[in-house]
C-alpha positions in Angstrom: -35.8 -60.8 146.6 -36.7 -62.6 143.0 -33.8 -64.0 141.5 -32.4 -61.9 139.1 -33.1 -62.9 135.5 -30.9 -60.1 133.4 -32.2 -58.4 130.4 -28.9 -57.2 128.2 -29.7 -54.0 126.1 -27.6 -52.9 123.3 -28.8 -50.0 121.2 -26.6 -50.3 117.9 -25.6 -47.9 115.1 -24.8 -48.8 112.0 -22.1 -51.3 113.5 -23.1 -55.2 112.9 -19.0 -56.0 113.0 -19.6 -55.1 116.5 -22.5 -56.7 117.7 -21.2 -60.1 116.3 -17.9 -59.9 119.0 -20.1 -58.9 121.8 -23.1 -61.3 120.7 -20.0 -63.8 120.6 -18.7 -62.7 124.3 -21.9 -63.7 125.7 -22.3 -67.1 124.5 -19.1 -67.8 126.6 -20.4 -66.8 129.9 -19.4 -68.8 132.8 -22.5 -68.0 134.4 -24.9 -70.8 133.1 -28.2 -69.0 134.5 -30.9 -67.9 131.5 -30.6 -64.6 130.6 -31.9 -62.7 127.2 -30.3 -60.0 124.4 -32.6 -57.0 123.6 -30.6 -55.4 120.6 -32.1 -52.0 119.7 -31.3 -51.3 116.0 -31.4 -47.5 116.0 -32.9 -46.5 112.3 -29.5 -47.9 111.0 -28.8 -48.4 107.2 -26.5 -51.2 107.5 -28.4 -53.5 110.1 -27.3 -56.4 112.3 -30.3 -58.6 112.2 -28.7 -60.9 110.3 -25.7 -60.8 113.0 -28.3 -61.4 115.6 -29.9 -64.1 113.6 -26.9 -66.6 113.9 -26.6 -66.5 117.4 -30.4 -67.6 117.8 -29.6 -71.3 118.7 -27.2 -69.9 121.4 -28.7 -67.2 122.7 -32.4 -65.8 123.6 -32.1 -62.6 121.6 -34.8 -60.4 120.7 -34.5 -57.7 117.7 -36.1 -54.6 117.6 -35.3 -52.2 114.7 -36.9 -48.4 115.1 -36.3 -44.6 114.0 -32.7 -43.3 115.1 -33.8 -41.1 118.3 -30.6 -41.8 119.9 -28.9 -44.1 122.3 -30.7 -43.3 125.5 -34.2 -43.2 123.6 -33.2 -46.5 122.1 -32.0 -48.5 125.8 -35.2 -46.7 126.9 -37.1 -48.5 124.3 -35.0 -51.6 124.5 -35.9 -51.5 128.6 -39.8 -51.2 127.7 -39.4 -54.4 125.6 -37.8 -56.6 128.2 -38.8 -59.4 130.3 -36.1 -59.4 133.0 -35.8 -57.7 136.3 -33.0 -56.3 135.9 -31.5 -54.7 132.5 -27.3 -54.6 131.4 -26.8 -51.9 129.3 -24.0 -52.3 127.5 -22.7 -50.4 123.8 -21.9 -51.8 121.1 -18.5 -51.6 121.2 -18.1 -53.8 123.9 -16.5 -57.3 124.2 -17.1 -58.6 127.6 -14.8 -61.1 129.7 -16.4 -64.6 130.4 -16.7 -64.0 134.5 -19.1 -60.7 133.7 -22.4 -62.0 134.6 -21.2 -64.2 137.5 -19.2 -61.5 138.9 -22.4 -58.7 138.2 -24.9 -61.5 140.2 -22.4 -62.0 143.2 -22.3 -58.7 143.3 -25.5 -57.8 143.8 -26.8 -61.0 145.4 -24.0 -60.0 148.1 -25.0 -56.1 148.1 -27.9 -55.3 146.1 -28.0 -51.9 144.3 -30.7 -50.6 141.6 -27.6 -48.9 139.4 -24.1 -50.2 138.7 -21.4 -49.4 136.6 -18.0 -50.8 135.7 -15.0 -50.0 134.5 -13.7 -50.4 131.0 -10.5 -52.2 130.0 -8.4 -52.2 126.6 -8.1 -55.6 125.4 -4.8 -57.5 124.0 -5.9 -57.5 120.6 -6.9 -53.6 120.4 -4.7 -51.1 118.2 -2.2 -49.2 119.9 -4.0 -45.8 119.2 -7.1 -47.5 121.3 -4.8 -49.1 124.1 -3.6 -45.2 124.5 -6.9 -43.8 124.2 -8.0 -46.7 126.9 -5.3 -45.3 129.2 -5.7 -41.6 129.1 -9.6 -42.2 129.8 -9.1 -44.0 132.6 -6.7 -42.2 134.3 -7.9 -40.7 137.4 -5.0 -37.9 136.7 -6.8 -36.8 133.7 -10.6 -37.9 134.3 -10.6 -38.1 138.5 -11.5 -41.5 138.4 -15.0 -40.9 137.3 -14.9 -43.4 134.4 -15.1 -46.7 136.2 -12.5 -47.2 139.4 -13.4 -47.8 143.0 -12.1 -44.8 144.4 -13.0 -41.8 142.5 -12.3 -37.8 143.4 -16.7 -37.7 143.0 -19.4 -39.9 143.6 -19.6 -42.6 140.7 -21.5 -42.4 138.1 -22.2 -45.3 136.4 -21.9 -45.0 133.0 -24.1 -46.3 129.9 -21.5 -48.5 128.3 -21.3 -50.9 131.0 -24.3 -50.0 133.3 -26.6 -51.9 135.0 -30.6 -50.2 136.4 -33.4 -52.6 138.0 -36.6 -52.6 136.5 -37.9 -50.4 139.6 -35.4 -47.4 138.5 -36.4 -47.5 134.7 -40.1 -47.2 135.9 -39.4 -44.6 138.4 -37.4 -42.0 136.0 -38.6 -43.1 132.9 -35.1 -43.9 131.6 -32.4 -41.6 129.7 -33.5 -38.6 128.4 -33.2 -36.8 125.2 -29.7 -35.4 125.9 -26.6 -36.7 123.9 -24.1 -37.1 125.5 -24.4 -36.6 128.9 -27.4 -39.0 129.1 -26.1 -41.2 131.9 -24.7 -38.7 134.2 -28.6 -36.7 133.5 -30.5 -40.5 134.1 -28.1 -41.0 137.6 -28.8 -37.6 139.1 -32.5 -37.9 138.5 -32.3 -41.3 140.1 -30.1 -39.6 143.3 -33.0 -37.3 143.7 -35.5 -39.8 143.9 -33.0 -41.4 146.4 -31.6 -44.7 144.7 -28.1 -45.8 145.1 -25.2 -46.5 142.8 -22.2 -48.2 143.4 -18.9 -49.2 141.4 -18.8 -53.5 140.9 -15.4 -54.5 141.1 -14.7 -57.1 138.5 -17.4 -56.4 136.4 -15.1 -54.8 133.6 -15.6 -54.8 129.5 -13.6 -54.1 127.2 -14.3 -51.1 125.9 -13.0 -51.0 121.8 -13.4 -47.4 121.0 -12.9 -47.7 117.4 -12.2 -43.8 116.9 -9.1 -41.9 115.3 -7.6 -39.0 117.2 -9.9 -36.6 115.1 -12.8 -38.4 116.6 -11.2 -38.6 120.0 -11.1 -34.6 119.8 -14.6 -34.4 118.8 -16.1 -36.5 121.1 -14.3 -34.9 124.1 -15.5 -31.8 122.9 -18.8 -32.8 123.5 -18.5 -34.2 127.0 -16.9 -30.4 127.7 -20.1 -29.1 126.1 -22.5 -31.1 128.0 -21.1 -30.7 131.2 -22.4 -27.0 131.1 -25.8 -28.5 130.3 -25.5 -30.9 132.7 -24.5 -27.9 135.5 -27.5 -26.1 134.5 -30.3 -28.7 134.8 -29.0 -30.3 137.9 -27.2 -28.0 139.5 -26.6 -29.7 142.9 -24.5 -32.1 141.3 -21.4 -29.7 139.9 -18.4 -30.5 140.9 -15.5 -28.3 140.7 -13.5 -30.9 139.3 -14.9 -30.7 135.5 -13.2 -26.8 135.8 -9.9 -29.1 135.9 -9.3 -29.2 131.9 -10.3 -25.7 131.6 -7.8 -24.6 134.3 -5.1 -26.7 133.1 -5.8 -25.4 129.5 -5.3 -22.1 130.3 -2.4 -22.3 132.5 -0.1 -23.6 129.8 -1.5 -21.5 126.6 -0.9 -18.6 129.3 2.7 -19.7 129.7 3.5 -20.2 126.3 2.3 -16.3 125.7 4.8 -15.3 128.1 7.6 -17.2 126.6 7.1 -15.8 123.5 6.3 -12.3 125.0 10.0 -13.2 126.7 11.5 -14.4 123.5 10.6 -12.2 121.0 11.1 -9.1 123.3 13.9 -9.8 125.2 12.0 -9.3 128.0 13.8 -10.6 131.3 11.8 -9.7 134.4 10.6 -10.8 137.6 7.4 -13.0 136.1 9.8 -15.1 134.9 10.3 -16.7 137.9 6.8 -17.5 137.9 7.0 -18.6 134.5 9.5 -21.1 135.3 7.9 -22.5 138.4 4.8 -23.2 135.7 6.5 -24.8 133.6 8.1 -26.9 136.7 4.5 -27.4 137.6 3.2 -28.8 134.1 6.8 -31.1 133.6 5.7 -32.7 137.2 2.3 -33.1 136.2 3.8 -34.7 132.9 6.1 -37.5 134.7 3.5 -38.3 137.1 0.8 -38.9 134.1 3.8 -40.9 132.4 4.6 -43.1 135.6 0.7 -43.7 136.6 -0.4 -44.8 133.0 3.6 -46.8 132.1 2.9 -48.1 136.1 -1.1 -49.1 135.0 -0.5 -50.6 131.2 3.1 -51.8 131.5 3.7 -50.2 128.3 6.6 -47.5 128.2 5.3 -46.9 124.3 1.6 -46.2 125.6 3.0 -44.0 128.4 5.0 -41.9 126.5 1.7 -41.2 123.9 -0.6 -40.9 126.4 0.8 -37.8 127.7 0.8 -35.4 124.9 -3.0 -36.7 124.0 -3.8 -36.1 127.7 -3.2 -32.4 126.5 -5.5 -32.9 123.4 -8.3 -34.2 125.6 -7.8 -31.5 128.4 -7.9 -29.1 125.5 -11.1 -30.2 123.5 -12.9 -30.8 127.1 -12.2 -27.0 127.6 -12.6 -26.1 124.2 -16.4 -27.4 124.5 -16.5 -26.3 128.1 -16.3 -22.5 127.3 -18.3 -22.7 124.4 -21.2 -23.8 125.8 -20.5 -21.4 129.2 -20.9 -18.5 126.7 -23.4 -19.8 124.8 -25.4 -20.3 127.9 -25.3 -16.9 129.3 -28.5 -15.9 130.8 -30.4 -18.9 129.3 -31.9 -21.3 131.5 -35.2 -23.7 131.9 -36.2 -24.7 128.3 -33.5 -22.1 126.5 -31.2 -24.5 127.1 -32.3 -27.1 124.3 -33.0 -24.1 122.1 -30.0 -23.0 122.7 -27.8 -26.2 121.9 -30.0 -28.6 120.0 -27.1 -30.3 118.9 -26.7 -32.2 121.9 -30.4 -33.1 121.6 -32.6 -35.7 120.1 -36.0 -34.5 119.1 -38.7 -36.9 120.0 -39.9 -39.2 117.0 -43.5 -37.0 115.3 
């Protein structure tokens, strides 16, 4: 095997604050092996070239500004423009620990893997709305583990803000696709089919800023409920009961809040209300145990108490976008699909 010479992708959006703390990460790598920055400027109007300019005596960095087509058109393009064998894709908002890139080439110099992923960590000097958000995300209670732990409830999928592909896999799918989001889930089950592997690397953590408000936070999980449908219908061996979770849970209580009212406003006392009770038994024990895993994971009793109410808010948006696209998607299939939701599509660049 060639020694690995890394190729670190960043697409970036209009957020040059950002680039500078990663940029700034990476010039305090422990590993001491050559390695090069490919930032992808995507059609931005308030540019980090000059950002990436000042770390040019530090680092090799290459910048590349282009049309906004999106973030998986841009690592694509970022990937076409490398030298290395193997390409870190990391976004933006991303501040990595100094052990990253020794613990990423142990890690494959002991196992060797053509996709990675890793998991994403809140940092001490993040708000307390993004530690919470951090928690809740990573969760396996209220995401299965999917989002960067060893031990998942599915098969991990890497995802694109800390992932890692070898040259090989980029040339052999072509890269991400036009979907958005949902484009690193899409670009790892079209690399399953062609039979590559993809493991979790322990150790190889970022820290993962998130710089959204809980309006955002409800928006963007909207999304990842709306793509999931997509996602269902264009690789369909890959669905996983699992992503029915939110929906289910969703339901449950908005169903049990009818009764009560049903019960309250009536003065309705009948047998269901035994069941009613044992729901609500069900929903309090799913509360404490949320509360204990994420107060027993960030040592924070403040973040634990707010993570559990927002854990509703995400469950509820992820369902929210979930159904949505379910109905919207009735009897479309093939090439509807796009036509159907284009917003979660890029168009290709005339």
């Amino acid at each position: 095997m060639k020694p690995f010479y890394f190729s670190i992708v960043i697409p970036v959006f209009n957020r040059p604050d950002e680039i500078d703390r990663l940029l700034q990460s990476l010039t305090l790598q422990d590993d001491k092996n050559p390695f090069e920055v490919v930032v992808v400027e995507d059609g931005s109007t308030i540019d980090a070239e000059q950002v990436c300019n000042r770390y040019s005596n530090q680092l090799e960095i290459n910048y590349y500004f282009k049309s906004n087509s999106g973030p998986g058109d841009s690592r694509n393009y970022g990937m076409s423009k490398a030298k290395g064998n193997y390409f870190l894709i990391l976004d933006s908002d991303c501040v990595l620990p100094c052990h990253y890139l020794s613990k990423v080439r142990k890690a494959l110099s002991t196992s060797y893997t053509d996709c990675f992923g890793g998991a994403d960590a809140a940092h001490e000097s993040f708000t307390f709305f993004q530690k919470v958000v951090n928690a809740v995300m990573t969760n396996p209670l209220s995401t299965g583990g999917i989002r960067g732990r060893k031990k998942g409830l599915t098969r991990f999928q890497p995802r694109s803000f800390n992932m890692g592909v070898s040259k090989q896999l980029f040339e052999a799918t072509g890269g991400f696709g036009k979907i958005h989001p949902g484009e690193d889930p899409e670009f790892v089950f079209r690399a399953w089919d062609l039979g590559f592997k993809t493991r979790f690397v322990q150790g190889a953590e970022v820290f993962h800023e998130r710089r959204i408000r809980l309006n955002s936070f409800v928006k963007q999980i909207y999304k990842f409920g709306s793509v999931r449908v997509i996602l269902n219908r264009m690789h369909p061996k890959y669905q996983s009961r699992l992503f029915l979770l939110p929906s289910l849970f969703t339901a449950g209580w908005i169903f049990l809040i009818v009764l009560l009212l049903i019960s309250f406003l009536f003065n309705v006392k009948a047998l269901y209300l035994d069941y009613v009770n044992l729901g609500v038994s069900l929903y309090l024990l799913y509360s404490v145990l949320f509360f204990a895993s994420t107060w027993y994971r960030s040592k924070s009793l403040r973040i634990a108490i707010v993570s559990v109410p927002l854990m509703f808010i995400q469950f509820a948006s992820y369902a929210y976008g979930y159904l949505r696209s379910s109905v919207k998607l009735i009897g479309v299939a093939g090439d509807g699909i796009q036509a159907k939701l284009p917003e979660f599509f890029f168009k290709d660049i005339a």
